[in-house]
C-alpha positions as CSV (number, residue, x, y, z in Angstrom):
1,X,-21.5,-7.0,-8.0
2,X,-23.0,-10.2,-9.7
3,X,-20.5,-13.1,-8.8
4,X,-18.7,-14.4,-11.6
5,X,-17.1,-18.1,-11.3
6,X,-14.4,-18.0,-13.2
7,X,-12.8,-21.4,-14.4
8,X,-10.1,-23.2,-12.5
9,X,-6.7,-22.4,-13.9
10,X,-4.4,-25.2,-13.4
11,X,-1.9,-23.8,-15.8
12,X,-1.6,-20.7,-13.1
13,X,-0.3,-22.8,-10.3
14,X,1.6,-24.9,-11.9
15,X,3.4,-21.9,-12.8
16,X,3.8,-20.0,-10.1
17,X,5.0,-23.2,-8.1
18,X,7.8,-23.5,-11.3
19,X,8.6,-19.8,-10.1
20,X,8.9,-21.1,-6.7
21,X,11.1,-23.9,-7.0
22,X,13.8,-21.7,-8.1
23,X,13.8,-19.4,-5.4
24,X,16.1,-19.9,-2.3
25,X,14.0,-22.3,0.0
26,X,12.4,-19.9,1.9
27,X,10.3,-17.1,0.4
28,X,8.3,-15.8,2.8
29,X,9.6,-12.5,5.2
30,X,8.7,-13.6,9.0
31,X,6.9,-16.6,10.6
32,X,6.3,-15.3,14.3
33,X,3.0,-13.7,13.8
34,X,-0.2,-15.1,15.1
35,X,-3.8,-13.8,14.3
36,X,-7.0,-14.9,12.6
37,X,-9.2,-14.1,9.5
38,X,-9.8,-10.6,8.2
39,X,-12.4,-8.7,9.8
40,X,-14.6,-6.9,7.3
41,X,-14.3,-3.5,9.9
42,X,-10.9,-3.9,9.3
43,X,-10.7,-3.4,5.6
44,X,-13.7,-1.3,5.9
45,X,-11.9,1.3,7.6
46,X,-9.2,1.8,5.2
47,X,-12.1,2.0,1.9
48,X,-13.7,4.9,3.9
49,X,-11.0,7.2,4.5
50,X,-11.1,9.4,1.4
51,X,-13.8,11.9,0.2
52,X,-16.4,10.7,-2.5
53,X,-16.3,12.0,-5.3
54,X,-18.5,14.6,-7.1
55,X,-21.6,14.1,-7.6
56,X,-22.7,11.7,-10.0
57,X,-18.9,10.4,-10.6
58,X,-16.9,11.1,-12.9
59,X,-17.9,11.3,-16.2
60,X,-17.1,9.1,-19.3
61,X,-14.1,10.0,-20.8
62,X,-12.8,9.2,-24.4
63,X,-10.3,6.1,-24.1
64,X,-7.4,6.0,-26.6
65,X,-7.3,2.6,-28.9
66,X,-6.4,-0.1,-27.2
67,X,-3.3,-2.2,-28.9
68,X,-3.0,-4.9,-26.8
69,X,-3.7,-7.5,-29.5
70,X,-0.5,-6.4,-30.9
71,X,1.8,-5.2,-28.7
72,X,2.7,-7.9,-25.9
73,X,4.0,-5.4,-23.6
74,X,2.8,-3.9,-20.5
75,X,4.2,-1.2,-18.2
76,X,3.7,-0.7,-14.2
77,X,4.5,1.7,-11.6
78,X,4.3,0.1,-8.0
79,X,6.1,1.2,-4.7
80,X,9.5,-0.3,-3.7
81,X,9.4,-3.7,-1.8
82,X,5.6,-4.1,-2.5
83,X,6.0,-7.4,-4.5
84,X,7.4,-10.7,-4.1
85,X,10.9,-10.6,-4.8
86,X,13.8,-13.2,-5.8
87,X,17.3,-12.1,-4.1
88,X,19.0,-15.1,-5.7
89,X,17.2,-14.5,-9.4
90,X,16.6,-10.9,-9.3
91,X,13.6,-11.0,-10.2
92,X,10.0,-11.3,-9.4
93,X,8.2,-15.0,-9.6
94,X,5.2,-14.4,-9.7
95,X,5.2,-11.9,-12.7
96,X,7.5,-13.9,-14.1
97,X,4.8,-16.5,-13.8
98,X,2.4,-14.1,-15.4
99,X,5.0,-13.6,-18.5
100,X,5.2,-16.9,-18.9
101,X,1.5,-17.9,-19.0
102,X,0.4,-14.8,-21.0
103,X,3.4,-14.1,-23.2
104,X,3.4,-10.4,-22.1
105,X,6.4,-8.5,-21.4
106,X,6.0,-6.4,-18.3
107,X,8.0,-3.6,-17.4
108,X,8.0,-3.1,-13.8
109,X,9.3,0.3,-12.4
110,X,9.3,0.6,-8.3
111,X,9.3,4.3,-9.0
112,X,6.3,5.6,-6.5
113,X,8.5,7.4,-3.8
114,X,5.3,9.0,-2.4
115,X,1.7,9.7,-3.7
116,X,2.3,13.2,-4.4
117,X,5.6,13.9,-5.8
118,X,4.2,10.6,-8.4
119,X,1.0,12.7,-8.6
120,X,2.8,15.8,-9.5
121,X,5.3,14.2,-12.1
122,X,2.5,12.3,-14.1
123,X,-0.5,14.7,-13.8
124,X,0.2,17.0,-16.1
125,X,0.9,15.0,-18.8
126,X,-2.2,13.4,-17.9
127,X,-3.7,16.2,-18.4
128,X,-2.9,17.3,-21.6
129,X,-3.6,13.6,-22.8
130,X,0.1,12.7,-23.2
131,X,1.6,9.0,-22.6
132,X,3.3,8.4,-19.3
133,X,4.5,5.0,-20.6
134,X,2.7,3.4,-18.0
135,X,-0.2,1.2,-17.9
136,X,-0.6,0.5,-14.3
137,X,0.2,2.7,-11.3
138,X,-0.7,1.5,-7.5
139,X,-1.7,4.7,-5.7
140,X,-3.6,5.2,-2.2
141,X,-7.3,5.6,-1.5
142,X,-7.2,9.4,-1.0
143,X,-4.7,10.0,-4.5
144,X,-6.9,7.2,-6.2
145,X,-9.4,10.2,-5.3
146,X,-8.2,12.5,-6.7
147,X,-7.2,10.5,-10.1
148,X,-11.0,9.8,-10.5
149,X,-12.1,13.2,-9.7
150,X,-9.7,14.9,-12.4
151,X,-10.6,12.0,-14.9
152,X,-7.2,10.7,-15.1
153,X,-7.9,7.1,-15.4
154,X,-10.1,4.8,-17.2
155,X,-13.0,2.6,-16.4
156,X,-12.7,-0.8,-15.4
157,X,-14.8,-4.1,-17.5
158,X,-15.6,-6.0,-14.5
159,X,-16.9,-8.6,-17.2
160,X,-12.9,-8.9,-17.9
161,X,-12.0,-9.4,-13.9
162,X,-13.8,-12.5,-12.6
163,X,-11.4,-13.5,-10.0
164,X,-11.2,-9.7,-8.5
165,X,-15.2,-10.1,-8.7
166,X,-15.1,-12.6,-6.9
167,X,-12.8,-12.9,-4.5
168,X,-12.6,-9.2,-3.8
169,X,-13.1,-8.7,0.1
170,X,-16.4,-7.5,0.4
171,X,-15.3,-4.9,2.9
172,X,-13.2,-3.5,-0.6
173,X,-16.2,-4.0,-2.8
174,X,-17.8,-0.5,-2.2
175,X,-15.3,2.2,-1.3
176,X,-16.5,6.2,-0.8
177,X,-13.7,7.2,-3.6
178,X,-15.0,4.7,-6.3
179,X,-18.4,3.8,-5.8
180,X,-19.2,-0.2,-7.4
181,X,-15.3,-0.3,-8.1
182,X,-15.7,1.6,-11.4
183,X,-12.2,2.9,-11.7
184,X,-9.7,0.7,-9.1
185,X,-9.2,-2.6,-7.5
186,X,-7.3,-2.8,-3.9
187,X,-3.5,-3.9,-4.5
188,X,-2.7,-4.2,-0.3
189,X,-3.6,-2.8,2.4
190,X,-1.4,-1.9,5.6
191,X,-0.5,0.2,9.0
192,X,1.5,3.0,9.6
193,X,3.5,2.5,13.4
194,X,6.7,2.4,14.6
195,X,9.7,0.4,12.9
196,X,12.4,0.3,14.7
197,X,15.7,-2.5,15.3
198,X,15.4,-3.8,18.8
199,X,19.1,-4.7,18.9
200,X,20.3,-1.2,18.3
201,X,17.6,0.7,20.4
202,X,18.2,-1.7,23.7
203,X,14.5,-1.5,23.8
204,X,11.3,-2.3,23.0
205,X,9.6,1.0,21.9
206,X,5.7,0.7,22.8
207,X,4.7,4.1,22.3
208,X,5.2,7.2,20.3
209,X,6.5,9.1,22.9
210,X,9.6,6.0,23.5
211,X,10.5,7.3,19.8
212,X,11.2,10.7,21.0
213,X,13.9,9.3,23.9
214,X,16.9,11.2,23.8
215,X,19.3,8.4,23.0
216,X,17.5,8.2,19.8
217,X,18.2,12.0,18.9
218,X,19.6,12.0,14.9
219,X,18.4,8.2,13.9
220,X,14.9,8.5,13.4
221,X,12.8,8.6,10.1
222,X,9.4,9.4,9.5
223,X,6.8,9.4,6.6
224,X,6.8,12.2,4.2
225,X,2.7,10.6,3.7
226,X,1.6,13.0,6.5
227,X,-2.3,11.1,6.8
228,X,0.5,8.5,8.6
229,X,3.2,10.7,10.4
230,X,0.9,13.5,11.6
231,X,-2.1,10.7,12.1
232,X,-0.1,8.9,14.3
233,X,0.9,12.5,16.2
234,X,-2.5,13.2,16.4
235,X,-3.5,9.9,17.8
236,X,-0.6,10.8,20.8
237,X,-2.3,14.2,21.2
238,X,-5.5,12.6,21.8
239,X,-7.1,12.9,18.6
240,X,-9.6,11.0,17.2
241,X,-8.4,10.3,13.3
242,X,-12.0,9.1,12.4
243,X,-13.8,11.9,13.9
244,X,-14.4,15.9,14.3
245,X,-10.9,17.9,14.0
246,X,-10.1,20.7,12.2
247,X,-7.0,23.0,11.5
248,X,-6.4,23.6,14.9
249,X,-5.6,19.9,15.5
250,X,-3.9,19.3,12.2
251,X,-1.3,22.4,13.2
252,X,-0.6,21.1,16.7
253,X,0.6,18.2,15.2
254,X,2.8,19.8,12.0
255,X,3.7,21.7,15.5
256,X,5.1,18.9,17.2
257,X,7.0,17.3,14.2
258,X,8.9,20.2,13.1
259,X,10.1,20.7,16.4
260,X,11.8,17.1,16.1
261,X,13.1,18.3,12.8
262,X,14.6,21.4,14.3
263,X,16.4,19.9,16.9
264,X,17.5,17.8,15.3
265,X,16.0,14.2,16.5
266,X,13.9,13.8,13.0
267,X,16.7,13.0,10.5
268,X,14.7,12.5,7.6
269,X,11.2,13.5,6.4
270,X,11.0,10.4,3.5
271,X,8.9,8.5,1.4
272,X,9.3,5.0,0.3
273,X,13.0,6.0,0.5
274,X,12.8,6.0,4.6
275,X,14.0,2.5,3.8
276,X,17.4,3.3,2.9
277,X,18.2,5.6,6.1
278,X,17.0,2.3,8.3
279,X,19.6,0.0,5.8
280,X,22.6,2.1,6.0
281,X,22.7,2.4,9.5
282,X,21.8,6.3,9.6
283,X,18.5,5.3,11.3
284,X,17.3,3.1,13.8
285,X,13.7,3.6,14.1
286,X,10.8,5.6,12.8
287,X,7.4,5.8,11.5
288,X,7.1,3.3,8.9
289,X,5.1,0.9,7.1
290,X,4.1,-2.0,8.5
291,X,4.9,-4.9,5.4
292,X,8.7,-2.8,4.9
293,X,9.9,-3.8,8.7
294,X,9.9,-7.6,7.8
295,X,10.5,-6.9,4.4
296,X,13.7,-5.0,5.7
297,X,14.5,-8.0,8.6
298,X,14.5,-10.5,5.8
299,X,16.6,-8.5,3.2
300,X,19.1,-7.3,5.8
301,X,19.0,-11.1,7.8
302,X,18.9,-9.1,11.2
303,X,15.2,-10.1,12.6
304,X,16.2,-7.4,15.3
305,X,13.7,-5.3,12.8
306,X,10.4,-5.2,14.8
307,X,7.3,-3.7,14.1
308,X,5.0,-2.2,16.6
309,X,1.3,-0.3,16.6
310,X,1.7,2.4,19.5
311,X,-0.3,2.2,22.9
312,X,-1.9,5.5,21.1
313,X,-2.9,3.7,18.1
314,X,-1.9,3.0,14.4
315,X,-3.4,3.9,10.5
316,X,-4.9,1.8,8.0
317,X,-4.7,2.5,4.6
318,X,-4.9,0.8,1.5
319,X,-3.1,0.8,-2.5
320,X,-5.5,0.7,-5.6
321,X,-4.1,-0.5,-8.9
322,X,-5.3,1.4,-11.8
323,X,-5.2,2.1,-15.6
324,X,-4.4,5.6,-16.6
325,X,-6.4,8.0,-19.2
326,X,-3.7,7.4,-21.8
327,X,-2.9,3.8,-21.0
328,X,-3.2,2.1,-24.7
329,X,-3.3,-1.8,-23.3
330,X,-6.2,-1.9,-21.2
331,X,-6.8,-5.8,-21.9
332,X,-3.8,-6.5,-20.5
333,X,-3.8,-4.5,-17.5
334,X,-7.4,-6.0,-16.8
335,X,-5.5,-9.4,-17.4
336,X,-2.7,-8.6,-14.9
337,X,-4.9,-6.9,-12.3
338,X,-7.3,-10.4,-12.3
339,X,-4.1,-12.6,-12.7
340,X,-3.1,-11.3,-9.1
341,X,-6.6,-11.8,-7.8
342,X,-6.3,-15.4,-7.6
343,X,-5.6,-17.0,-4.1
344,X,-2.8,-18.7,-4.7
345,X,-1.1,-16.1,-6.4
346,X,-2.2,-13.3,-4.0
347,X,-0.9,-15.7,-1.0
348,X,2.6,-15.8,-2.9
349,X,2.7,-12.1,-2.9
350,X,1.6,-11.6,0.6
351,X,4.1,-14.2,2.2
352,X,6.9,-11.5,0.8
353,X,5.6,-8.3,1.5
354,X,3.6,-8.8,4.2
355,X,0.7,-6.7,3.9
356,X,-3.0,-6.5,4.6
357,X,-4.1,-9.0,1.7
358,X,-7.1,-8.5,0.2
359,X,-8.0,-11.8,-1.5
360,X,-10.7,-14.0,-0.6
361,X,-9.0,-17.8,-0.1
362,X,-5.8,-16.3,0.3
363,X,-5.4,-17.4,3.5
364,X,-6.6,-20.6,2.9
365,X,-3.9,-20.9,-0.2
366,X,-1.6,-19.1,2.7
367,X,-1.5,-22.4,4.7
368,X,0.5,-24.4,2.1
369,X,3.0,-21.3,1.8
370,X,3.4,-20.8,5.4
371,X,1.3,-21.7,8.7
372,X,2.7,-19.6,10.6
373,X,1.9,-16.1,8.4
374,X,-1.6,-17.3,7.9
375,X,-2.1,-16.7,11.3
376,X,-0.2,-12.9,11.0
377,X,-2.1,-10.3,12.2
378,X,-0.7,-7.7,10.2
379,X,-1.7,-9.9,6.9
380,X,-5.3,-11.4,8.1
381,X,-5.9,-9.1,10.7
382,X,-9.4,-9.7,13.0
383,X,-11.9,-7.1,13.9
384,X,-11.0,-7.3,17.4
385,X,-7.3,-6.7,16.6
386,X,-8.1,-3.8,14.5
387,X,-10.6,-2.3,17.6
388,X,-7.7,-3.6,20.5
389,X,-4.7,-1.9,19.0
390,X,-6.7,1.4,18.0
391,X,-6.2,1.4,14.8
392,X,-7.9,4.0,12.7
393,X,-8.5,5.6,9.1
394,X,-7.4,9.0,8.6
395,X,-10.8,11.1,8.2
396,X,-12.0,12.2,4.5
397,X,-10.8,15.5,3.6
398,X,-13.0,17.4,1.7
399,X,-11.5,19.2,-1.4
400,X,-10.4,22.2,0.1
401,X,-9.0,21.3,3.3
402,X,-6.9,18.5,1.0
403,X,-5.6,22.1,-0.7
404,X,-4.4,23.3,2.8
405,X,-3.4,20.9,4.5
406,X,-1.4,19.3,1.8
407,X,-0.1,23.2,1.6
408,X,0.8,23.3,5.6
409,X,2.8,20.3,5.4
410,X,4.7,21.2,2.3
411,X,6.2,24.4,3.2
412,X,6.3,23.7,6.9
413,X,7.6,20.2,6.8
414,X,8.8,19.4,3.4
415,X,10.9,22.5,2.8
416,X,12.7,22.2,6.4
């Protein structure tokens, strides 16, 4: 990619610090991280995980008319608790900001419960070229695959995203799913490990195996994304994510986890919903997302909520925002998607959800926000940190293990 300078945008900061001043006085989710700047292997890691696609990409495909210049609306899917959030306003500043600035109306729906029951509600219609009322949906490297593959989104103008140009990380800039970022832009990045509230374990849990203690029989949740649960299995098992298993090694672990479901000390196979079993009570621990623990101490005010990568080590993965193939306002999805790319902006954003950001000079803008998370591992990790705490990708699948696999863990797993 050619760099492309875009102009300072005073107008941009002064907003989002208007959006600030509202907000209760303290925005950000946890200040008692330490760490350093974002190594490249680290974001690297998570852009190689999927399969490429075909050869020769996918092809051009006709793009419906885009109405943007007339209708001032705009409509996004995200996942729950994946941007900065106002308890006392209800609402979200920094796309309030973005309203503000732009005069767009944005409908935001937090309705991505997991990549493939999303996948398998909006696909179809996809398919047979019919609206989904949504112009934006966030959806992870190895879906985002499988989007581009079937020709179910539309092509980026990189001319109309100078800030993503240039201040994408450059680990992001070529991934193996989207080659020269033709079809998606990185929204976070995170781990999968073990969340679990310290208080109500007695405990610190350091490994996998310390989630499978008997006192904790009934009141643990785990991923219903199995590249995290059964990666994290694997990892136990003495797997290497990253390198040469098969079906053998992918059974052992679908093994292992339906045994917890059947007796009984899995209470809940989930998606983004997980959250809700660890709110209520219901569950104290489980394998979770890494941003959702802090996101969960701040909401719930019990910092008892602790995050941990196991001994065995943890998964990287990242989000990609993207316009679908019947999205009619593709200039202002382009504007959104660059909007968010600024430092400043992205910083706001990270301080709440606490996730891998993947901003150039966020960290920097991070500073003003809060010392203390510029320094968070979890948000700017280092390349040693990624390397110490064995933290991997979950291999490419080609296309027809994806098939299998993804079969295995529905009727074994799912359906229990």
């Amino acid at each position: 990619m050619t760099p492309l300078r875009p102009p300072a945008d005073p107008t941009t900061a002064a907003l989002v610090r208007a959006a600030q001043a509202s907000q209760r006085s303290r925005l950000t989710r946890r200040s008692i991280l330490t760490g350093g700047l974002l190594g490249g292997a680290a974001l690297a890691a998570a852009g190689c995980a999927p399969p490429p696609p075909p050869a020769g990409g996918a092809t051009q495909v006709d793009l419906p008319t885009d109405v943007s210049a007339k209708e001032k609306t705009l409509a996004w899917s995200n996942w729950t608790a994946y941007l900065d959030y106002d308890e006392d306003t209800k609402k979200f500043p920094t796309l309030q900001a973005f309203m503000k600035k732009t005069g767009l109306k944005v409908d935001y729906q937090q309705d991505i419960e997991d990549n493939d029951t999303f996948y398998a509600k909006v696909g179809p219609q996809l398919r047979a070229e019919q609206s989904i009322e949504r112009d934006l949906f966030t959806l992870t490297d190895w879906m985002a695959n499988r989007v581009i593959r079937d020709q179910l989104c539309q092509p980026l103008s990189l001319m109309d995203l100078p800030h993503v140009v240039t201040n994408l990380r450059p680990a992001l800039k070529e991934v193996s799913f989207d080659p020269g970022r033709r079809y998606s832009v990185t929204w976070q990045s995170g781990f999968a490990g073990i969340g679990y509230n310290k208080k109500k374990v007695g405990k610190e849990l350091r490994s996998l195996e310390d989630l499978w203690a008997p006192e904790l029989k009934g009141k643990v949740v785990v991923l219903s994304e199995f590249r995290d649960t059964l990666g994290l299995v694997m990892q136990s098992q003495g797997v290497d994510i990253e390198g040469d298993w098969g079906k053998e090694q992918f059974e052992a672990s679908v093994a292992f986890i339906e045994s917890k479901i059947a007796d009984g000390h899995i209470r809940k196979v989930k998606g983004n919903s997980y959250l809700e079993d660890l709110t209520s009570g219901n569950a104290v621990a489980g394998i979770t997302w890494s941003g959702d623990i802090f996101v969960l101490a701040a909401d719930t005010g019990d910092e008892s909520w602790t995050f941990a990568i196991p001994e065995s080590g943890g998964t990287l993965w990242s989000d990609n925002l993207m316009i679908p193939s019947t999205s009619t306002h593709q200039a202002s999805a382009h504007e959104l998607i660059d909007y968010y790319y600024q430092p400043e902006v992205a910083a706001e954003v990270a301080a709440y959800v606490n996730y891998v950001c993947p901003v150039e000079g966020a960290q920097e803008a991070m500073e003003k926000i809060d010392p203390d998370l510029a320094q968070s591992d979890l948000i700017f990790p280092t390349e040693s940190y990624i390397k110490d705490k064995k933290i991997q990708g979950f291999r490419a699948l080609g296309s027809e293990e994806d098939i299998e696999y993804s079969d295995i863990w529905s009727s074994r797993v799912m359906s229990a």
